[in-house]
N, C-alpha and C positions, 0 to 999 in steps of 0.2 A: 398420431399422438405427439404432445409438444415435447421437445430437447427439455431436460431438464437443465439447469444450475445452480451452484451452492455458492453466493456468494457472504463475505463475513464484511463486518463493520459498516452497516447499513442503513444506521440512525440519522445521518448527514453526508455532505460532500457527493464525492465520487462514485461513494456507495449506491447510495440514494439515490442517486441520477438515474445509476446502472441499472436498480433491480425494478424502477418504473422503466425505462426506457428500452429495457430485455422484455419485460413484461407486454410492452404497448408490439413489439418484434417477434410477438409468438411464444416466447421462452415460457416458460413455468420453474418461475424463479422461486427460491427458497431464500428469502433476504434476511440473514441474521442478525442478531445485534446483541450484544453485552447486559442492557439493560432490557428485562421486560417490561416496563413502561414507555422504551421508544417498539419493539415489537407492537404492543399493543396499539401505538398508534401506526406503524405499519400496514395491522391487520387492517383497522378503520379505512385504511386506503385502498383496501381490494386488495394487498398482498398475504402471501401466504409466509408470513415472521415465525423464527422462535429463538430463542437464546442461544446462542452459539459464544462463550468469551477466548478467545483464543490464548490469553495467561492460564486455563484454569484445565487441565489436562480432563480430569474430570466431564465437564463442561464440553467438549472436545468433540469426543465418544458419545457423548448422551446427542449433541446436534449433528455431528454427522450422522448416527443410528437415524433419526428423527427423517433428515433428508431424505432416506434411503429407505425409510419406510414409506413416506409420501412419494417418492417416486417410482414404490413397487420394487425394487433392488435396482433402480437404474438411475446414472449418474452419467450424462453427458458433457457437465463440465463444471471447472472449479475456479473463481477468481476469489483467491486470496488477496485481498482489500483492507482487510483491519492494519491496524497501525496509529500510533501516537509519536510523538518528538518529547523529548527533554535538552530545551534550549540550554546553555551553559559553555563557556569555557574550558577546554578541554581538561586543562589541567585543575580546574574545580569541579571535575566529576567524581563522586564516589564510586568505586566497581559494583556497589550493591545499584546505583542508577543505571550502571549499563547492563550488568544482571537483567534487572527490572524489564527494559525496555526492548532486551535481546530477547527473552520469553515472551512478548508479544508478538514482534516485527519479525521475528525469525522462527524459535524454535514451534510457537503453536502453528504458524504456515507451515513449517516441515511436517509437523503430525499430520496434519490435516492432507496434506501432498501427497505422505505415503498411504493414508487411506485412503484415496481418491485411485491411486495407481494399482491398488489389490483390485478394487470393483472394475476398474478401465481396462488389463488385464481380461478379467472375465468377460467382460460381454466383449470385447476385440475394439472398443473404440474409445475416447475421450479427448478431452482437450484440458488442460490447465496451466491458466493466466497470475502470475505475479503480479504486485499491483509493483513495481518500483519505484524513480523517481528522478527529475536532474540530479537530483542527489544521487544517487547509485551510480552513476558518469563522474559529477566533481563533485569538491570539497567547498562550502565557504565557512566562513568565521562565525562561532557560536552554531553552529549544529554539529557538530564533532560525533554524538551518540547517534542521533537520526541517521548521519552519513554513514555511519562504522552498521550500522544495521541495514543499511541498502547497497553498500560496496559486496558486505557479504552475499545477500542474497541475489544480487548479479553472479555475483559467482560459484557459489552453490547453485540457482536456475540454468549457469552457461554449461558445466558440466554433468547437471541431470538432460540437459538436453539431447551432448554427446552421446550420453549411454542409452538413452529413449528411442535411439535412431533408428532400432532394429524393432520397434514394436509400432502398433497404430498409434499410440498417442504421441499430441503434439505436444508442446512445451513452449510456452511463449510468454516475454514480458514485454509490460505494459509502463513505461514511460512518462508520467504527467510532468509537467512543468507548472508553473504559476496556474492554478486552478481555485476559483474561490470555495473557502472551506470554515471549517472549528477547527483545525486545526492547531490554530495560533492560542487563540480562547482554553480551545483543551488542555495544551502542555502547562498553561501558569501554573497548575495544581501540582504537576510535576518539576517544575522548577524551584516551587517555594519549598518544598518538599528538600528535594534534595542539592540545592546551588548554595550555599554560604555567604552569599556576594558582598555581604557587608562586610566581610573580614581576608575578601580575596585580594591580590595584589593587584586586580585589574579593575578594582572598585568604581576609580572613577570612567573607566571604559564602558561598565554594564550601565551607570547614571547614562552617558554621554548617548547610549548605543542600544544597549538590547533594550534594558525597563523599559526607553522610550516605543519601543518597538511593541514589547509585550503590554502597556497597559496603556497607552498614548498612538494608537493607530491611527495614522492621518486618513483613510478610506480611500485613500489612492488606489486607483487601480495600478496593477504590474503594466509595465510598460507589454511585454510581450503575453498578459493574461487571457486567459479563455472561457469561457464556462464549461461546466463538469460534461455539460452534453456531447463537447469534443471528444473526453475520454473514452465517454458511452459511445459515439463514433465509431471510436478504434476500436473497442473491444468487441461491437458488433462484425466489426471486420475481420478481427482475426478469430471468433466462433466461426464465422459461416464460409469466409478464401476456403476452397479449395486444398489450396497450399501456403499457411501463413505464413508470413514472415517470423522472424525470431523475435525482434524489436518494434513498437509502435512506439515513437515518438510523437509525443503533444506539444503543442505549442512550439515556435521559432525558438524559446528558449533550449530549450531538450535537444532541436537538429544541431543548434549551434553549438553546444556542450559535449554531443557524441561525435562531432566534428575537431573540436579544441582537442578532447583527451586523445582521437586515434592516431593525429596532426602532429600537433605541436608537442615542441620539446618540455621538458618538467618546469624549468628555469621559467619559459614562456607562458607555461600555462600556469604557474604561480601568480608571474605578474598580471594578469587578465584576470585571474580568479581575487586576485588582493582588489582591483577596482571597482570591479562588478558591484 
């Protein structure tokens, strides 16, 4: 019988990769998504999709149930995946954006985490994968929310791992670096929403810097980019090691980052991080 897994935010990116390329790997993926018109084209692909929004608690409960009824009560393993960005200036964030964006990136992964650990528990096995980020390592300019939601959950994952130590499941994060994505595309909606930039003190920095960023993308590739297949790589690797690692690092960016923060002094890593 195939390993099960429940992976969230499955419509594009890293998701997407994953729940074909766990699928093509044996798995019998359960590839969720937010919208049921990306599910339904999911389904059209051979996957087995259904709604899962990880802000809607509700929403939660009804897709984890769903998993675990299609997998007969069994749940081998969980990569929480979903995630959005709200680009902005730290000090032009509202707390009602970090609200927002901490109910996605964090708190619906934690519900979803401590359900996955009552069923893993019961039957004596599981695995579950974070999706984190070079973000979750360092800082740079104008992702201030994104980061403050991936520092957390580095560390809320390092110390569920501690305590997990004495049971069979493992606990592992997943790392990407520069991976092509919606990403960028996705957050506009979130930034027009809640940045004020016309009225910010750094007005002319968003002209000079981000806008061009967010609606003027040169299609440059990242100097150190990958495609999503890499991710799917790792995450293949650490379902099926023996004995995973804690960390999968993607991309040259991500070693070199978990390198600067363990390394180098603050002072140092400011100014590396200012150039970047």
């Amino acid at each position: 019988m195939s390993k099960t897994i429940l992976i969230t935010g499955c419509s594009s990116g890293i998701g997407y990769d994953a729940a074909h390329g766990l699928k093509a790997a044996g798995w019998k993926v359960f590839a969720t998504c937010r919208k049921e018109e990306d599910c339904e084209r999911l389904r059209s692909e051979g996957l087995i999709s259904f709604q899962l929004d990880v802000a809607d608690p509700a929403s939660i409960e009804a897709g984890f149930n769903e998993a675990l009824a299609r997998g007969r009560g069994r749940l081998d393993a969980l990569y929480n995946n979903a995630a959005f960005a709200c680009p902005g200036a730290v000090e032009d964030l509202p707390a009602g954006a970090l609200r927002e964006i901490f109910e996605t990136n964090l708190f619906g992964l934690h519900d979803l985490t401590a359900r996955a650990i009552q069923v893993m528990r019961l039957q004596g096995s599981g695995r579950i994968l974070q999706c984190s980020s070079v973000l979750g390592l360092v800082g740079i300019r104008w992702r201030g929310a994104y980061v403050a939601t991936k520092f957390a959950l580095e560390g809320l994952t390092d110390v569920l791992r501690l305590e997990m130590r004495d049971t069979p499941i493992k606990i592992i994060t997943i790392n990407p670096g520069p991976i092509p994505s919606k990403i960028r595309v996705n957050s506009i909606p979130h930034f027009e929403r809640w940045i004020d930039w016309q009225n910010s003190a750094r007005r002319d920095q968003y002209q000079a810097s981000l806008l061009k960023r967010l609606y003027e993308p040169s299609g440059k590739k990242d100097r150190f980019e990958l495609p999503a297949s890499a991710v799917t790589a790792a995450i293949l690797e650490a379902l099926e090691a023996p004995n995973p690692r804690s960390h999968y690092y993607v991309t040259k960016a991500t070693h070199a980052a978990a390198t600067i923060r363990r390394l180098a002094p603050a002072r140092l890593r400011d100014w590396l991080l200012a150039r970047a």
